[in-house]
DOTOR-546553 format. One record per residue (C-alpha): y, z, x negated; residue number from 1. Coordinates in Angstrom, 1 decimal, padded with zeros to 4 digits. Layout:
! DOTOR-546553
       v       w       u   nr
       Y       Z       X  NUM
...
! end
This chain:
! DOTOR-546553
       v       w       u   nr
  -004.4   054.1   066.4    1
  -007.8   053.1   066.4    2
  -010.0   056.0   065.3    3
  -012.9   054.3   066.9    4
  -014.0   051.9   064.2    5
  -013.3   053.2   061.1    6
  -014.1   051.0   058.4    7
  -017.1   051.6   056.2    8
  -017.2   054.3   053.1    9
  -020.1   053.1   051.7   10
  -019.2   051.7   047.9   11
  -016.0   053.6   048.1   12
  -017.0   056.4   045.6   13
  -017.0   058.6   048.4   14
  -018.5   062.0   047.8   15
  -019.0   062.3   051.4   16
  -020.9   058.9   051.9   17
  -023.0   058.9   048.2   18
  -024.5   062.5   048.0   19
  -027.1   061.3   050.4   20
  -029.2   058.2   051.3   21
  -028.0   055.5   053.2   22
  -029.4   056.4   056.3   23
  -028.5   059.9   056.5   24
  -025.3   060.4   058.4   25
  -022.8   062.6   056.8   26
  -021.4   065.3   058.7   27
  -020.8   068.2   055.7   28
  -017.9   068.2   053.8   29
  -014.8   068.3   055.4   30
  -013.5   065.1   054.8   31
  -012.6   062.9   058.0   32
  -013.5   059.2   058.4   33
  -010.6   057.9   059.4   34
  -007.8   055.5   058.0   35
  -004.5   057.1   057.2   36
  -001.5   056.6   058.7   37
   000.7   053.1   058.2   38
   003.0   054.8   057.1   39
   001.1   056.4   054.1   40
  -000.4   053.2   052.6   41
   003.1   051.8   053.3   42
   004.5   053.9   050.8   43
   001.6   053.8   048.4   44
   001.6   050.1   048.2   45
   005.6   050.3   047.8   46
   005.4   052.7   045.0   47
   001.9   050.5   043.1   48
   005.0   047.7   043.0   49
   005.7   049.4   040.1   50
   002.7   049.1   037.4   51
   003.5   052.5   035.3   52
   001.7   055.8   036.5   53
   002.9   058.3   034.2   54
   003.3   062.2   034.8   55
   005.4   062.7   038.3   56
   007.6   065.2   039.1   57
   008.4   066.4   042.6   58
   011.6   065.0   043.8   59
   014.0   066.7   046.2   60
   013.6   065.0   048.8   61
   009.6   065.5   049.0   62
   011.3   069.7   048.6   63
   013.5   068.7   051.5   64
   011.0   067.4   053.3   65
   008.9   070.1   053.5   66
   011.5   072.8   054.3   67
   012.6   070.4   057.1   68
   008.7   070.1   058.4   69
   008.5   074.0   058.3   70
   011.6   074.4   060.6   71
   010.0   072.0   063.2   72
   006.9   072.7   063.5   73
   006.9   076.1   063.2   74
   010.2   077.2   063.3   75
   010.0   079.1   059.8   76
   012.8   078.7   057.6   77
   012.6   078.5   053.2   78
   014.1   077.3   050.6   79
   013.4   074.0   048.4   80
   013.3   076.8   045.5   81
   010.1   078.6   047.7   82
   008.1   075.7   047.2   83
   005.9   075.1   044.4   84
   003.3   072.4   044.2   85
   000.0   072.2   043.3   86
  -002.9   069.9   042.7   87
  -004.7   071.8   045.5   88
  -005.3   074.8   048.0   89
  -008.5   076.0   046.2   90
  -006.2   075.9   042.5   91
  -003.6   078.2   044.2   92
  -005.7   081.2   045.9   93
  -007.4   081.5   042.3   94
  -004.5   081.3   040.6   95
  -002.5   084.1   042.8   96
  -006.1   086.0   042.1   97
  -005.9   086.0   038.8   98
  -002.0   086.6   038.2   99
  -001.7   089.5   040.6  100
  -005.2   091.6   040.4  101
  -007.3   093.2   037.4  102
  -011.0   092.8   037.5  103
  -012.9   096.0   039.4  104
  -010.1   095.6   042.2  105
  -010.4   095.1   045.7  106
  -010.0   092.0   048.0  107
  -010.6   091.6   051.7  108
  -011.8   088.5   052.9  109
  -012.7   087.1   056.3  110
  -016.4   086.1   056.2  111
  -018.4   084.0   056.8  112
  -016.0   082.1   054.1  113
  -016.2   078.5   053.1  114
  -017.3   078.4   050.0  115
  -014.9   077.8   047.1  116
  -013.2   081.1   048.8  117
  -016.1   082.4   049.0  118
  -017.0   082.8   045.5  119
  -013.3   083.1   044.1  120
  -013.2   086.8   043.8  121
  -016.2   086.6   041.7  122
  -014.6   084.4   039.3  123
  -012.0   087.0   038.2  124
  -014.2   090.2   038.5  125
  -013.0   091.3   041.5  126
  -014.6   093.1   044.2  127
  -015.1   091.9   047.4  128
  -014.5   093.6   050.7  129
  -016.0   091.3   053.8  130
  -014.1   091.4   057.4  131
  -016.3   090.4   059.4  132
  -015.4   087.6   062.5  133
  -017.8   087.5   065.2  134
  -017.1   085.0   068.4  135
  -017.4   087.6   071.4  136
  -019.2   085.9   075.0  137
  -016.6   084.4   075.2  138
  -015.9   082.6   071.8  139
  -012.5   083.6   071.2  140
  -013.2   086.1   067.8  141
  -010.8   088.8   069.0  142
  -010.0   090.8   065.8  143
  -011.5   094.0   065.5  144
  -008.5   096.3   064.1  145
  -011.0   099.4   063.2  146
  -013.0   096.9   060.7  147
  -009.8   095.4   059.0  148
  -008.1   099.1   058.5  149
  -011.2   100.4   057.1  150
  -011.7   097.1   055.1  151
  -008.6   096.6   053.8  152
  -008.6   100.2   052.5  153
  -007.4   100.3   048.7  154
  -007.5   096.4   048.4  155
  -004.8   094.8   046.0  156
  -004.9   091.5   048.2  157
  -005.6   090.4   051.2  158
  -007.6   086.4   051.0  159
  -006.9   085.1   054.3  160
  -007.4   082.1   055.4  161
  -005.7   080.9   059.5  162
  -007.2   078.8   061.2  163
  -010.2   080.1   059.6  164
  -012.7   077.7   058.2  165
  -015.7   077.5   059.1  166
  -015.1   079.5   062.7  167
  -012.4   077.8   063.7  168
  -010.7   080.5   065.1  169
  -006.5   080.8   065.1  170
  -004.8   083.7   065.2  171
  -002.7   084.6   067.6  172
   000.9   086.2   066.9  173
   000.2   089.8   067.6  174
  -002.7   089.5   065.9  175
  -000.9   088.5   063.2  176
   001.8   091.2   063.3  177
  -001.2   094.0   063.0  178
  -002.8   092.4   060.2  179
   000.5   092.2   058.2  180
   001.3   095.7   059.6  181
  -002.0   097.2   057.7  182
  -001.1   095.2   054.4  183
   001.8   096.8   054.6  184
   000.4   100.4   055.1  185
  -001.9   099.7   052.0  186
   000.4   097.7   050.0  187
  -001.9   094.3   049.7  188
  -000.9   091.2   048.7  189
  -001.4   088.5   051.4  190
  -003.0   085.2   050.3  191
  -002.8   083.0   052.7  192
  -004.6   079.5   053.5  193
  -003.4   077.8   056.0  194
  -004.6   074.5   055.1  195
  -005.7   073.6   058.5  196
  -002.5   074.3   060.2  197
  -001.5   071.2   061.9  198
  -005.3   070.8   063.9  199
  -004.2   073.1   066.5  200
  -006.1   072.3   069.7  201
  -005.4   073.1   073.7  202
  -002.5   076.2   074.0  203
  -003.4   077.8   070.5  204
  -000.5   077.9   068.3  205
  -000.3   078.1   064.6  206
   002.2   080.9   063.3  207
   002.6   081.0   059.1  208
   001.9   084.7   058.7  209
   005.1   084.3   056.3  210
   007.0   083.3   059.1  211
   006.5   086.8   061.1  212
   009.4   088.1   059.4  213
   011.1   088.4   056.0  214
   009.8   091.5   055.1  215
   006.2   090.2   055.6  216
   007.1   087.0   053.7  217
   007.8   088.6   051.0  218
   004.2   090.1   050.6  219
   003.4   086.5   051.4  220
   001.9   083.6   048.8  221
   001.6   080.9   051.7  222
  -000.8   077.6   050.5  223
  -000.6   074.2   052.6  224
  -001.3   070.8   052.8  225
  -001.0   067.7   053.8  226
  -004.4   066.7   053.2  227
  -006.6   067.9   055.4  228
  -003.8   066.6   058.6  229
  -003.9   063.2   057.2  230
  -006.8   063.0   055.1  231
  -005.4   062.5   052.0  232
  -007.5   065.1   050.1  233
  -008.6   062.7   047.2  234
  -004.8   062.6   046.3  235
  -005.3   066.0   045.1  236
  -001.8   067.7   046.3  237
  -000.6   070.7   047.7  238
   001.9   073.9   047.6  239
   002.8   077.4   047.7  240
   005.7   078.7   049.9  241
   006.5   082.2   047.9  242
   009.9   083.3   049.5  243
   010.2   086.7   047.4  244
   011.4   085.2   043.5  245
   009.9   087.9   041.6  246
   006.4   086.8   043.5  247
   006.5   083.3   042.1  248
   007.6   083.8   038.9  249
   004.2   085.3   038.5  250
   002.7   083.2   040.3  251
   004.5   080.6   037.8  252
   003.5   081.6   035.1  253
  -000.3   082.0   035.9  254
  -000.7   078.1   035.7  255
  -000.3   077.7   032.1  256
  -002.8   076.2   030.5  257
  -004.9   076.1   034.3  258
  -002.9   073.8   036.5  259
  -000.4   070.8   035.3  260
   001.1   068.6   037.1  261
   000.7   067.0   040.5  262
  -000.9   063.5   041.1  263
   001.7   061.0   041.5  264
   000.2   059.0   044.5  265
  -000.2   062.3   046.4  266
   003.6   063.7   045.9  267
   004.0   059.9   047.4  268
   002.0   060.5   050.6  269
   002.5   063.9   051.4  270
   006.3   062.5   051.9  271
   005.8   059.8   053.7  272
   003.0   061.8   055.8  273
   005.9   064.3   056.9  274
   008.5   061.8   057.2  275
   006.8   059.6   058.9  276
   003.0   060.5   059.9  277
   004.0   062.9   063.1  278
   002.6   059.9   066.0  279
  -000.3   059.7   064.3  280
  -001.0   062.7   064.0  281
  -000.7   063.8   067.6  282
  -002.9   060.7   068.5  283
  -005.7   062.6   065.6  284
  -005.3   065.8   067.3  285
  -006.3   063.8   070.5  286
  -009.1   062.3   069.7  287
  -010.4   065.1   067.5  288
  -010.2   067.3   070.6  289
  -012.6   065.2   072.7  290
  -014.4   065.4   070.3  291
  -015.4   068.7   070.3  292
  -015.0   068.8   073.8  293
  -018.3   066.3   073.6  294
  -020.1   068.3   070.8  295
  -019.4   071.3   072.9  296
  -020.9   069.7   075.8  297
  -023.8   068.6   074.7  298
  -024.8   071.2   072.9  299
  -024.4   073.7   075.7  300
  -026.5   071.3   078.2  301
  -029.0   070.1   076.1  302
  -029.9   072.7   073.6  303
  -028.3   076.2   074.6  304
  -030.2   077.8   071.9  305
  -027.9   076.4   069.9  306
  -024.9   078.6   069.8  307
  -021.1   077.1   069.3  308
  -018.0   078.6   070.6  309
  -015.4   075.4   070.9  310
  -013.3   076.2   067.6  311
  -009.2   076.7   068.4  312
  -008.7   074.6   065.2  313
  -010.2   072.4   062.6  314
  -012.5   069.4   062.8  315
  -015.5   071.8   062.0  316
  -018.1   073.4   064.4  317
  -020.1   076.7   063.4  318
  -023.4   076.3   065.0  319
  -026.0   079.1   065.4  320
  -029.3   077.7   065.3  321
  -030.8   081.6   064.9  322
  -032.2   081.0   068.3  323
  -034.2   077.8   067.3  324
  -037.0   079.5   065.3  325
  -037.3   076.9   063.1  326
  -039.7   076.8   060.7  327
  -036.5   076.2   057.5  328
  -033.0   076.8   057.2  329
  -031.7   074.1   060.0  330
  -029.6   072.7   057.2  331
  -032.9   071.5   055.6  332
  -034.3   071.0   059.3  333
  -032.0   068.3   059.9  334
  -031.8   066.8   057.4  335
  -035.7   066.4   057.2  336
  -036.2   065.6   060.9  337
  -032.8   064.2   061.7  338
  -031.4   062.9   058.8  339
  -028.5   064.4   059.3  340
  -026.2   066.3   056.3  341
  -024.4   068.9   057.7  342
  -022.9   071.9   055.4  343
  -025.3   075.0   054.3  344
  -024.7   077.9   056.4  345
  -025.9   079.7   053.8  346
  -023.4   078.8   051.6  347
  -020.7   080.7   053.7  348
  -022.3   084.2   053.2  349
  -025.0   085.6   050.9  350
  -026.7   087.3   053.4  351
  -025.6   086.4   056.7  352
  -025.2   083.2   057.3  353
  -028.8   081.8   056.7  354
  -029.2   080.0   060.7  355
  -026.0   078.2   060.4  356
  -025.1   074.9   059.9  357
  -021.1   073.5   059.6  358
  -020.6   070.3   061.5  359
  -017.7   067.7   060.2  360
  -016.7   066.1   063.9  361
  -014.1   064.3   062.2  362
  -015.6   060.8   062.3  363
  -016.1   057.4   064.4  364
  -016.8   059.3   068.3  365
  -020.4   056.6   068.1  366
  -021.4   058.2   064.7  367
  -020.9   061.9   066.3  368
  -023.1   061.0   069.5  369
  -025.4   059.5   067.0  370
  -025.8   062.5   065.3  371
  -025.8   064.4   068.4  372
  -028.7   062.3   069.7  373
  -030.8   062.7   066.7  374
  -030.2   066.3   066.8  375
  -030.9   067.5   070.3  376
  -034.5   064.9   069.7  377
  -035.6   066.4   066.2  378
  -035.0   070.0   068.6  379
  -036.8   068.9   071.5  380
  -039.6   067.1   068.9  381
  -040.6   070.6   068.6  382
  -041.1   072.0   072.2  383
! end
């Protein structure tokens, strides 16, 4: 694959590319610039053969495909039955919010938080509980198991989300097994995104906190996608692996009148991204590797005051520009000076999160060392 030359999403109604003037580069939302995989257009052109689009309904072998997908790549095993689809990630933690807790109750979540999960509790009256991440020297973002007892203390759910967006962090298996050993202890739900779960970089591995056992699963509501692997996200599909039936009946029945059906063209390429999308997708993983490995490097080299730790996942980089003492947020810094967009840091905290900027490295490598360039100049502008 070339991911070089990606071709132009100018005129494309791409929310990305239109938010902003033409010559500001886009490097917010995370959306990647790429084209997807043969095999995906493949199937979408097979299936537009046909000229009626009416309501879909997920087939077997999309079921099949998906049970099969979890055994390999992460050796879990469910059930077609586990599975229920959904028009999107962000749809399923609020509905699992609203069908399992009463407003005044308790949910932990991981901050900083992108920001549909960020504000989710607030929707249904909830109160929030924040677990703080913070990267260490060293940028790893061990967990700190005194803040997540005392946290998690008395919350009905747990809002996870692994890898965690915006730090990028994965979490390891042991890490893992604690967290789901003080859900236990308190009896809290877990609610888990893992929507980033296939953009595993280096010797990081992803483990579905489901897939720790079936006693944990079945505190479990599990929410995945294709999308963000193989940039489908416009298709506007996704799922819920909920092993324990009682769970997702509930579940269930907290879509009515909220969440119909699934878009036909997605259920279409989230098969054929599984079935056939897995060379690509290594090649993805490759590319978006280096990279970071460049944004890393410059960064460090040519403006240390800049702090990023290389994120173990994701094709998003949290940078703290706190040392800068710029005269605005960087996010309107850059985009003044540098006409660059990258995502509000302080849209991932109320408080906190004020000196940080998200950066999409999911692009063309020229249009990241573009940005780059202007960047590091509209910093050094200043000295």
């Amino acid at each position: 694959m070339n991911f070089d030359t990606p071709p132009d999403r100018r005129g494309t109604d791409s929310n990305k590319w239109t938010r902003y003037p033409a010559d500001v580069l886009p490097l917010w939302v995370a959306d990647m610039d790429f084209p997807v995989a043969p095999a995906i257009t493949d199937a979408l052109r097979q299936r537009l053969n046909h000229p009626i689009f009416g309501y879909a309904a997920t087939q077997n072998s999309l079921r099949q495909r998906i049970v099969a997908t979890m055994k390999a790549r992460y050796d879990w095993n469910i059930t077609p039955a586990d599975i229920v689809m959904l028009p999107g990630v962000e749809p399923g933690f609020n509905m699992a919010l609203k069908a399992f807790l009463l407003p005044g109750d308790y949910v932990g979540l991981q901050t900083p938080a992108y920001p549909p999960m960020l504000r989710s509790p607030s929707y249904w009256g909830l109160q929030r509980r924040d677990i703080w991440l913070t990267p260490g020297e060293d940028g790893s973002w061990a967990m700190d198991e005194a803040t997540w007892n005392t946290q998690l203390r008395g919350c009905k759910a747990l809002l996870f989300c692994n890898p965690h967006n915006p730090t990028g962090k994965v979490y390891s298996r042991a890490e893992l097994e604690r967290i789901a050993h003080i859900c236990k202890k308190e009896n809290t739900l877990i609610i888990s995104d893992e929507i980033h779960c296939d953009l595993v970089y280096g010797d990081h591995k992803h483990t579905p906190i489901a897939a720790l056992s079936s006693e944990i699963g079945q505190r479990c509501i599990t929410l995945m996608a294709a999308s963000k692997s193989y940039n489908i996200a416009g298709l506007k599909t996704a799922f819920a692996i909920i092993t324990d039936p009682e769970l997702r009946t509930c579940f269930e029945n907290s879509r009515v009148g909220m969440v119909d059906s699934v878009n036909i063209f997605g259920l279409i390429a989230t098969e054929a991204a599984y079935a056939h999308g897995e060379e690509w997708l290594t090649e993805l993983r490759t590319y978006l590797q280096q990279n970071r490995d460049l944004l890393v490097n410059r960064l460090h080299q040519e403006v240390p005051e800049i702090r990023v730790h290389a994120p173990q996942s994701t094709f998003l980089a949290w940078l703290d520009c706190s040392q800068l003492g710029l005269p605005t947020h960087p996010y309107d810094y850059f985009l003044n000076t540098a006409n660059i967009a990258l995502s509000n840091g302080a849209d991932f905290h109320e408080t906190a999160t004020q000196n940080f900027v998200r950066l999409n490295f999911g692009c063309a490598r020229s249009t990241l060392s573009q940005a780059l360039d202007r960047l590091i100049s509209s910093v050094h502008a200043r000295s």
